[in-house]
DODOVEX-989821 format. One record per residue (C-alpha): residue in one letter; x, y, z negated. Coordinates in steps of 0.001 Angstrom, whole numbers, plus 500000, padded with zeros to 6 digits. Last residue first. Example, Ala and Ser with C-alpha at 12.3 -4.5 7.8 and 13.67 -1.06 7.14 Angstrom:
# DODOVEX-989821
S513670498940492860
A512300495500492200
END
This chain:
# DODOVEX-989821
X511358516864507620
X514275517721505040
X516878515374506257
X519923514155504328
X520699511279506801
X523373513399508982
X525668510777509282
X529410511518509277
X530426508115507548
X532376510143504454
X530303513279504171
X527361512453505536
X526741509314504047
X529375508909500904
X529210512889500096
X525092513162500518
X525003509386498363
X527190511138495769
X525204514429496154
X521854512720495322
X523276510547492628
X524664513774490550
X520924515464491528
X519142512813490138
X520884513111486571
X518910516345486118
X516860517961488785
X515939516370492186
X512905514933492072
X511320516427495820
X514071514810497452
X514647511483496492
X511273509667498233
X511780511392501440
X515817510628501091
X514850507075500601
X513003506902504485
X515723509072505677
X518540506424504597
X516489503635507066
X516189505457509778
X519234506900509500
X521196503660508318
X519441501557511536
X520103504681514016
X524355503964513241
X523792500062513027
X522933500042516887
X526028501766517775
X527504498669519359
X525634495455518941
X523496494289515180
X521750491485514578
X524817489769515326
X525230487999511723
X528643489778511049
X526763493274512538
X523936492457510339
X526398491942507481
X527987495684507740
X524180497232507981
X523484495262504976
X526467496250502734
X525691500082504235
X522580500017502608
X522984498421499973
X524875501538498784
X523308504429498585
X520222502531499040
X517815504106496566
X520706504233493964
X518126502995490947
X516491500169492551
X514085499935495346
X516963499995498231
X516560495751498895
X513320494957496724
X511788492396499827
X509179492762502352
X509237496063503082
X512773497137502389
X514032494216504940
X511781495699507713
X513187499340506931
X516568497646507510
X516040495833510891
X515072492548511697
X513456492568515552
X510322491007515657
X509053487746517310
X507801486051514519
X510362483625514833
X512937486940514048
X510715488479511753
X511219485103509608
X515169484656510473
X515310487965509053
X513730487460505749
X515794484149505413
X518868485932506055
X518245489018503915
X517357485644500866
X520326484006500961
X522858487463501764
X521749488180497941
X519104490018496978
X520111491970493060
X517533494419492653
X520319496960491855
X523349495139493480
X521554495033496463
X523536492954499360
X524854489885496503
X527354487323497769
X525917483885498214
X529174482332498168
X529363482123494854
X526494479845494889
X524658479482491062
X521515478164492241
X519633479492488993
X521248483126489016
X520159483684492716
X516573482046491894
X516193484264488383
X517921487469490205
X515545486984492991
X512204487194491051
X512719489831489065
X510571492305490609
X508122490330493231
X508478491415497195
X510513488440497802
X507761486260497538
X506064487603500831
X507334485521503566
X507321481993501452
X503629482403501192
X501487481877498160
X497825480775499762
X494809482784498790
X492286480834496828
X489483479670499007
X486153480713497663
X485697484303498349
X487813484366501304
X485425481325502782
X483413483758504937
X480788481485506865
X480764480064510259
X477937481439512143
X480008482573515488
X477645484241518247
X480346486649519196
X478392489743517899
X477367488112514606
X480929486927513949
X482181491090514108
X479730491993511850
X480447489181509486
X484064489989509902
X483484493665509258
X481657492706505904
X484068490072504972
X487211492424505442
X485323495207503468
X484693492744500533
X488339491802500918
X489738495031500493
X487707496374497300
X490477496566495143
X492840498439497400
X489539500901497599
X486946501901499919
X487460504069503384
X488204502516507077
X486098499984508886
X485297501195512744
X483902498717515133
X483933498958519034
X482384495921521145
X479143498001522190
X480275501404522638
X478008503975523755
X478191506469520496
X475146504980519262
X476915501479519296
X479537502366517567
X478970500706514267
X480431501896511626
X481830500430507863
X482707503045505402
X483715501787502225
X482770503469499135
X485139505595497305
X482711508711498126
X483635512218498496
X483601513807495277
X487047513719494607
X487729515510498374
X485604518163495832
X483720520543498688
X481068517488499281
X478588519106501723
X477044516070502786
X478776512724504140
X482590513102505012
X484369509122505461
X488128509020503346
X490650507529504295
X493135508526501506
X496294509478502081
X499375508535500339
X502201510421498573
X505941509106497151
X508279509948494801
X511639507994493197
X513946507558490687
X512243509426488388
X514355509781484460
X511531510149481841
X512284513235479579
X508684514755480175
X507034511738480655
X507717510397477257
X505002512527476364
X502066510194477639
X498532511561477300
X499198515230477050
X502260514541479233
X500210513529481960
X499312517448482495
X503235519008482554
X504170515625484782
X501558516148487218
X501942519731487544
X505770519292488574
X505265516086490879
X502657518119492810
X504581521192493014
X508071519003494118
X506092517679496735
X505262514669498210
X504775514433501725
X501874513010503874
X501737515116507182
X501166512648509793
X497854512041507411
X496426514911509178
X495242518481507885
X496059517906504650
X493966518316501455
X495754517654497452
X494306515006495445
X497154513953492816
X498295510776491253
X500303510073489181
X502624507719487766
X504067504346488944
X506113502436486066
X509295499926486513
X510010497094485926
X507367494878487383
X505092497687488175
X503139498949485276
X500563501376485938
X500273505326484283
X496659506908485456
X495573510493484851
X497846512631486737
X494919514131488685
X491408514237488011
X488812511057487500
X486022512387484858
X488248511934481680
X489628509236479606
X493043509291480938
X494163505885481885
X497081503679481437
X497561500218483271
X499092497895480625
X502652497114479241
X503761501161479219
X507133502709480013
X508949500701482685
X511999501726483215
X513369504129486198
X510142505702486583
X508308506100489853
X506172509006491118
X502859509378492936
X500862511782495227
X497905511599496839
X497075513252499648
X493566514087500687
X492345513315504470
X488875513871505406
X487405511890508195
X484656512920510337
X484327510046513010
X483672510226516759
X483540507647518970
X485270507815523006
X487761505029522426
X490513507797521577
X488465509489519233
X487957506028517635
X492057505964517227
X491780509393515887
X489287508816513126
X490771506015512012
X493937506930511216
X493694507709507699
X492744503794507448
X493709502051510738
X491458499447510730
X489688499904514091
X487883496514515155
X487952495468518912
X485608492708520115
X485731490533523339
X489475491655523535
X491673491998526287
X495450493633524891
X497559495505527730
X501215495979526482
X503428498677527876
X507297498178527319
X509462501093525568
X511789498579523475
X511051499379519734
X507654501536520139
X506211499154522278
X503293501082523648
X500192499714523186
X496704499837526289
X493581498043524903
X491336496583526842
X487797495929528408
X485947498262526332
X482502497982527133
X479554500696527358
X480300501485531280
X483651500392532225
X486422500967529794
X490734500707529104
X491219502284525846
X494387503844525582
X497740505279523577
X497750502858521196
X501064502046519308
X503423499343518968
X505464499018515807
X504635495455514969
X502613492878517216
X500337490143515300
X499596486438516046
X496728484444514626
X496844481012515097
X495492479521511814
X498891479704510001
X499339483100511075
X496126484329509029
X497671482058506549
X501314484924506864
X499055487670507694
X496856487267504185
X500455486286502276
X501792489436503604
X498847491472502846
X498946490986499051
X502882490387498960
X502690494102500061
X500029495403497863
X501877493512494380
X499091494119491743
X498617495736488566
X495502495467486219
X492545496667484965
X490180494792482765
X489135497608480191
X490531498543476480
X488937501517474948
X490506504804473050
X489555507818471122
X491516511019469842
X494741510732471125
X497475512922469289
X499633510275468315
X500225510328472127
X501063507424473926
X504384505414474673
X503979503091471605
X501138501061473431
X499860498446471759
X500821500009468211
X499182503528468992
X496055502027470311
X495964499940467439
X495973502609465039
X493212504452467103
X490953501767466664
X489929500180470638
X486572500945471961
X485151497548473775
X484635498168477993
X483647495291480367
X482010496717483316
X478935495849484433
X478243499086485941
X475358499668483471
X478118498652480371
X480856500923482163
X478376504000481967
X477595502650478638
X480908502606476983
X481800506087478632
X478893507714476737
X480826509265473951
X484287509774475952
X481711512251478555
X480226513892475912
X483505514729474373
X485031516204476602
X488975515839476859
X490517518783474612
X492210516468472009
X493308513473473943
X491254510352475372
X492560507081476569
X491401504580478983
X493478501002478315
X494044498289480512
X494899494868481301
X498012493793482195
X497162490683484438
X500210490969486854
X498561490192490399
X499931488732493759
X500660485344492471
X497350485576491175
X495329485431494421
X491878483333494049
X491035484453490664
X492792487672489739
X491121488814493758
X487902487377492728
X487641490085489384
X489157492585490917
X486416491785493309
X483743491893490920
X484728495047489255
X485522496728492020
X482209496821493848
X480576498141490444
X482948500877490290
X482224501706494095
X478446501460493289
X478625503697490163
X480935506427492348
X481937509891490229
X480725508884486926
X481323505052486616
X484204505477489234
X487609505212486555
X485280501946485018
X485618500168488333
X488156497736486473
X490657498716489454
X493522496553490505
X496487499349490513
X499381499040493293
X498889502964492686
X499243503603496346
X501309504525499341
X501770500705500914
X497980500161501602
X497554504179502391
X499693503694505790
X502952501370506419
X501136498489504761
X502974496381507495
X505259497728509770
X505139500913512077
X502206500993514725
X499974498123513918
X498591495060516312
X496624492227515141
X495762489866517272
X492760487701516669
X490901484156517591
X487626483183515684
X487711479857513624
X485917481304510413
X489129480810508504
X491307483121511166
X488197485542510695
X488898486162507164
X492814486087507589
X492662488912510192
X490000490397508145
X492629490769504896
X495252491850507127
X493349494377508672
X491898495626505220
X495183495457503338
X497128497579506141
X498232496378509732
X495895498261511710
X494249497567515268
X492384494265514924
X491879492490518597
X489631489655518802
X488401486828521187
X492192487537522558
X494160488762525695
X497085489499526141
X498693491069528655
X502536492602529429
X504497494959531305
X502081497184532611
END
């Protein structure tokens, strides 16, 4: 074993939830490390809608989930705004929808608490010129878009302020026990092939999709279901609010804004594990014939990228819709299964992250004898200097305003200068992680824009080597892992003017440099 830690608290999963509870109990005065294998929101935190739910898409499937989101969409616009874009949104109806269900969707949302007020047609049309002028009823909610990595960056980067530390890319492989206790936690370092031994009074599971195999691992058993959702990005932004088919929740039924940009989708399609979360060409095809009902500008809209998530979703019953499975939280005890410092919190919503951090962290306080309250719901949520680079638009207006022409831009698209890669870098680095170029992606808009990296990419492999963050052939793996990642996203939209940019970046990377980045796997 080449390492040991040991902690009051050890929080496997680096998503919203694990972030959110390693913040919680930082504020409560408890101790934590939080370990995740890849990077931050690497699992169904960073493969979403980046929608902030009204609730009123649940009022038929889920009344307590819709109800749940509703008041914390409602905290999270109050105490984090830097992380939200307060669109607001509309649910929309087209000729075919049912009927019964647009007639009583006012009072669903009413006995939810939900604010819903129908919206003249006219209006509709003029608010939002990218519908159909075939829609047949309409009805403004409170939903809005929000930034999930900034989210859980800013949540690490206070839970870091309060002494929490966290390990990237190192996976469990073991649970160390005697009797009913779990006396540690075996990682390997996925980077540099080291073992790391974690001791922990109390070890919480937050691994989302992964959930039920990491409790597997502990000895606990969990029956997950994992349904892939996929989504699709447009090259402009086509709506100003969050978009929503006025129907019993389906697929292709919700169009968010996203800075510049719009997010489309999504689908519910079952997997066998959420290793194998891949968009598909299929998906992508169906979703775009059925969303055009609501939006028709879908049909010509160029894509510049796809991507899927998977749900973590808890079975209860006989559910055979994954739809109808519950968007509740699941939080679990494993005490019955013999393990008496072992908690499991997976399931719920983006929107409903926090609650599910508080309710683990209240568990969690109860079995170390701490009574200090949760504060999350009072204390706003601290901007951090590690996550601002995540926001659309916001370092053109900073590289524009200092005016250095020696600040020579890395992403032409998105338009991060050397400046702001450095500063990024020199954060992992005091953080204790290795910068790389997936690492930059994550926590800034480097390869976002329209060329997906064609050509940032090599522009920030070239000024890693000039910084020495890069030795030898080290820059070689950094492209392909990094090249692979945008390929994933590429691949299943290629028709039209996305085809001419895939072979341009197939000619310049494996053509020109000789690396074989166009993967299909």
């Amino acid at each position: 074993m080449d390492k040991e830690l040991e902690t009051q608290v050890l929080i496997i999963g680096g998503g919203a939830t694990g972030t959110g509870l390693a913040r919680d109990l930082a504020l409560r005065g408890v101790r934590c490390i939080l370990v995740e294998k890849k990077d931050i929101n690497a699992g169904a935190s960073g493969g979403n809608h980046g929608l902030l739910h009204s609730g009123a898409r649940y009022i038929s499937s889920d009344p307590a989930a819709a109800r749940e989101c509703c008041d914390e969409g409602a905290i999270i616009k109050r105490l984090a705004p830097q992380c939200v874009e307060d669109t607001g949104g509309i649910f929309v109806a087209v000729k075919g929808d049912d009927e019964n269900y647009i007639a009583d969707f006012a009072g669903r949302c009413g006995r939810c608490g939900i604010a819903a007020t129908a919206v003249d047609l006219g209006d509709a049309l003029e608010i939002e010129s990218c519908l159909s002028p075939d829609i047949i009823a309409a009805f403004a909610v409170e939903d809005a878009s929000i930034d999930p990595f900034k989210l859980s960056l800013d949540n690490l980067a206070q839970a870091g302020n309060y002494g929490t530390s966290h390990l990237l890319h190192h996976k469990v492989v073991g649970f160390d026990k005697h009797g009913g206790h779990i006396d540690s936690v075996r990682f390997l370092d996925l980077r540099h092939g080291g073992m790391v031994r974690v001791r922990a009074d109390q070890i919480v599971n937050a691994t989302g999709s992964w959930a039920g195999e990491v409790a597997a691992m502990a000895g606990a058993r969990i029956n997950m279901v994992y349904s892939q959702g996929t989504l699709i990005i447009t090259q402009m932004r086509l709506g100003e609010r969050v978009i929503n088919r006025l129907r019993k929740a389906a697929d292709a039924d919700i169009l968010v804004p996203a800075g510049t940009v719009s997010i489309f989708g999504t689908t519910s399609k079952r997997i066998d594990s959420p290793d194998q979360c891949r968009p598909t060409t299929a998906e992508i095809d169906a979703m775009i014939v059925d969303g055009m009902a609501m939006v028709p500008k879908l049909a010509d809209t160029r894509y510049i990228r796809a991507y899927a998530g998977v749900r973590p979703l808890v079975r209860s019953g006989n559910a055979s819709d994954d739809r109808a499975v519950s968007r509740g939280y699941s939080l679990l005890d494993h005490e019955p299964d013999g393990l008496e410092n072992f908690i499991t919190i997976t399931g719920g919503k983006l929107t409903t992250y926090r609650l599910m951090a508080e309710k683990t962290a209240d568990l969690v306080c109860r079995r170390l004898g701490n009574s200090n309250p949760c504060r999350t719901a009072i204390d706003p949520l601290p901007a951090s200097n590690e996550a601002r680079y995540t926001e659309p638009g916001f370092t053109p207006k900073m590289w524009f305003k200092q005016k250095d022409p020696s600040d020579l831009l890395l992403c032409e698209c998105e338009m991060v200068p050397t400046s702001v890669f450095n500063e990024i870098a020199a954060f992992l680095t005091h953080n204790g992680h290795r910068p790389g170029l997936r690492e930059m992606g994550q926590r800034s808009r480097v390869g976002k824009g329209p060329c997906q990296g064609s050509f940032c990419s090599l522009r920030m492999a070239a000024h890693m080597y000039n910084e020495g963050m890069l030795r030898g052939g080290e820059g070689v793996g950094e492209l392909k892992d990094f090249l692979n990642e945008r390929w994933r996203g590429m691949q299943p939209l290629l028709w039209g003017p996305a085809v001419s940019q895939a072979e341009l970046q197939e000619a310049l990377h494996c053509g020109l440099l000789g690396l074989d980045v166009c993967e299909t796997a």
